[in-house]
N, C-alpha and C positions, 0 to 999 in steps of 0.2 A: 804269671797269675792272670787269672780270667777277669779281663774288664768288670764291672757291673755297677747299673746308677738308679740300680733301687735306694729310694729314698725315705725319708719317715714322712713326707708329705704327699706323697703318690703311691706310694706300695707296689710299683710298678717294676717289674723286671726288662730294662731293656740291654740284650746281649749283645754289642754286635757281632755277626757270624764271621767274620774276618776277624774279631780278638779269640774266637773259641778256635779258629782252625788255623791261625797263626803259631801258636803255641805249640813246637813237637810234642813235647808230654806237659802232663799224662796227655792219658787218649782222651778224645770228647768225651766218652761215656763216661771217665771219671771226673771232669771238669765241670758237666751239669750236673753228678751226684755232688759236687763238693758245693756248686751254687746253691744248690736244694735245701744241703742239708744248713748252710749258714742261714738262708731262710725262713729255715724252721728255727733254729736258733734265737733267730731275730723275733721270731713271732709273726713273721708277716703273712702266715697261711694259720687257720684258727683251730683247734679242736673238732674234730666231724668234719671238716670242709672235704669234698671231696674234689684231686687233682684228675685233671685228663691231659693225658699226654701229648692228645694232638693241642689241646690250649697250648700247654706251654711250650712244646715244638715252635709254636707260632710267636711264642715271647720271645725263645731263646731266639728264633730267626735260622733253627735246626731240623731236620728232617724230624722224626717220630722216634725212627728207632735208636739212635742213643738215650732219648728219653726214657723209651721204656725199659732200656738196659738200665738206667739210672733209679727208676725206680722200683726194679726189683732189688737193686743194690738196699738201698731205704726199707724196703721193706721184710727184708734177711736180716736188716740191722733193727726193726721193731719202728722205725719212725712213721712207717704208714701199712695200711693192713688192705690186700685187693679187694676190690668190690667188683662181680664178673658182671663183665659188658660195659660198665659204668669206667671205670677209674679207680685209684688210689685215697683211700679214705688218711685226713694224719689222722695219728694216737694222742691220746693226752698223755702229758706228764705228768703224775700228781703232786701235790708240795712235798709228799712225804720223802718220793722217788728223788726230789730236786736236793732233798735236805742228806738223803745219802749216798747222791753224786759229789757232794759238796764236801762232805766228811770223809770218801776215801780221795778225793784229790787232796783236801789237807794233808792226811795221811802221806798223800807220794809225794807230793809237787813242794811241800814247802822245806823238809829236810833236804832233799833233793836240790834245791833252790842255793839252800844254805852251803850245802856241798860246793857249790859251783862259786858262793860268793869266797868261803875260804879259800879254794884254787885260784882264783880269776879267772878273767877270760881274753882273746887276745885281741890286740889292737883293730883287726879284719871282723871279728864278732861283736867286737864295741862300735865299731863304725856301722854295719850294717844291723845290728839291734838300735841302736840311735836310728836311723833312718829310719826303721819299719816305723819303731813310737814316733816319732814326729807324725810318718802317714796315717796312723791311729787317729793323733789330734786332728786332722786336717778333715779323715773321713767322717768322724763325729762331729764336727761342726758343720760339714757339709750334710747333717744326714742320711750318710750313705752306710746304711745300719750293715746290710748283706758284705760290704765290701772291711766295713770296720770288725765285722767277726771275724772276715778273712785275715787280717793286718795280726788283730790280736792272736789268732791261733798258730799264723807262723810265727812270730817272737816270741809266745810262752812257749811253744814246743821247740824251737829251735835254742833255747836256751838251755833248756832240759836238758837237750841230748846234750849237752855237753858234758852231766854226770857220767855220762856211760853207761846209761842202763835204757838199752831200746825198746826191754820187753814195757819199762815205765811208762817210755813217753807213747809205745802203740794202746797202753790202760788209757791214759791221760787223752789221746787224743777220740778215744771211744768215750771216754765217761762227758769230755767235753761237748759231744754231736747228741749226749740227752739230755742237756740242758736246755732251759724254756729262760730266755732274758728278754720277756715282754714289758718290761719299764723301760728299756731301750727307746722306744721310740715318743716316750712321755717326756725322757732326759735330754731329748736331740729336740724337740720342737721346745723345749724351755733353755735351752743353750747350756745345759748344765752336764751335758755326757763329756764334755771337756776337762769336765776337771775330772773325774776319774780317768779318763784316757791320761793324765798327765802324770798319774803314778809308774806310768810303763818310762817313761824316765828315770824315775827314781829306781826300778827294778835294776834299768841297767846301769846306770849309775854304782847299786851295791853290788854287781858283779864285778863291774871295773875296777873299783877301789881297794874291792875282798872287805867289804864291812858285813860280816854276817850278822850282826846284830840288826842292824837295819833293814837286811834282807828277812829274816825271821818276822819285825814289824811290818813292811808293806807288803810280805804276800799274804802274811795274815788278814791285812785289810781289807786289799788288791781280792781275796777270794772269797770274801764275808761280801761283795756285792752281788756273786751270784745267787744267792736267795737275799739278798736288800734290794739296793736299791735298782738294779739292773733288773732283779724279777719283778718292781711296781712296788717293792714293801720297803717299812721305812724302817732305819738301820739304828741299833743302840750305841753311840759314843761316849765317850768318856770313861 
């Protein structure tokens, strides 16, 4: 996984170019679509902003052209639209788009989920789903928002596949990169993205034990944050 110590107090991308070409895969080009796209995720690049290549070439500490292979990648996938001569404009997402990203992941991810808590999962997949969620808590409290999307999308999706349906988890991992979680970085400078990272515990936890009952209640919750409180809005309990 590609280093990255963008933070919620700097918004600053620094790569360094010995963690992006140390890594045999993927290639570079898909290493800085995959920083870009948690990025955007993150919210750390605004609506209309417009990217240039040679900037962030110079963030990542990368020549130009894997960036610009990078962001035609992004922009085949709708997250940023060309502007000629200029750069990469990003898209907005609107609430409406967020609220039916939201509802066909329910849709896949939490039967899905359930499936996986009924079978269990094995000692090797519990031990490194435990690890990733501990590195969740650690990046959210360090506010390292870019690298905590990263943490979070390898343990939900690596969980997934363990139902056996790859065409699921390649929907899931596309419906996930149009998600907009801009309260992300309101909940890391109030020390409070902790406790929801704390539920990826409990995720694997109901895989391990085979409590699907549990697992039905925490992804339900676990994915009622991305339009609450992870998108800036405040969430109904009880």
């Amino acid at each position: 996984m590609v280093e990255d110590t963008r933070t919620a107090q700097t918004g600053q991308v620094r790569v360094p170019m010995a963690a992006l070409l140390d890594a045999p895969a993927p290639s570079l080009r898909d290493q800085v679509a995959a920083q870009l796209r948690h990025a955007l995720i993150a919210g750390d690049f605004a609506p209309g902003e417009v990217l240039s290549a040679p900037s962030l070439a110079a963030e990542f500490g990368v020549s130009a052209t894997p960036v610009r292979e990078a962001m035609l990648d992004l922009a085949n996938e709708g997250h940023v639209s060309p502007i000629r001569y200029k750069g990469y404009r990003v898209t907005e997402v609107s609430v409406a788009t967020r609220r039916q990203v939201l509802q066909l992941r329910s849709l896949i991810e939490i039967p899905l989920m359930v499936d996986v808590a009924r079978t269990g999962i094995t000692a090797e997949m519990t031990r490194r789903s435990t690890e990733l969620a501990e590195q969740t808590i650690q990046a959210a409290a360090e506010g390292d928002l870019v690298r905590f999307i990263g943490l979070d999308m390898e343990l939900h999706l690596g969980l997934l596949a363990v139902a056996g349906n790859d065409i699921a988890v390649r929907h899931v991992r596309s419906l996930r990169a149009m998600t907009r979680l801009t309260g992300l970085k309101d909940l890391a400078a109030k020390n409070q993205l902790t406790d929801t990272a704390r539920e990826h515990h409990q995720i694997v936890e109901a895989a391990q034990s085979r409590d699907a009952v549990l697992m039905q209640e925490i992804m339900t919750r676990h994915l009622g944050h991305v339009t609450g409180v992870w998108a800036g809005q405040q969430e109904i309990t009880g």
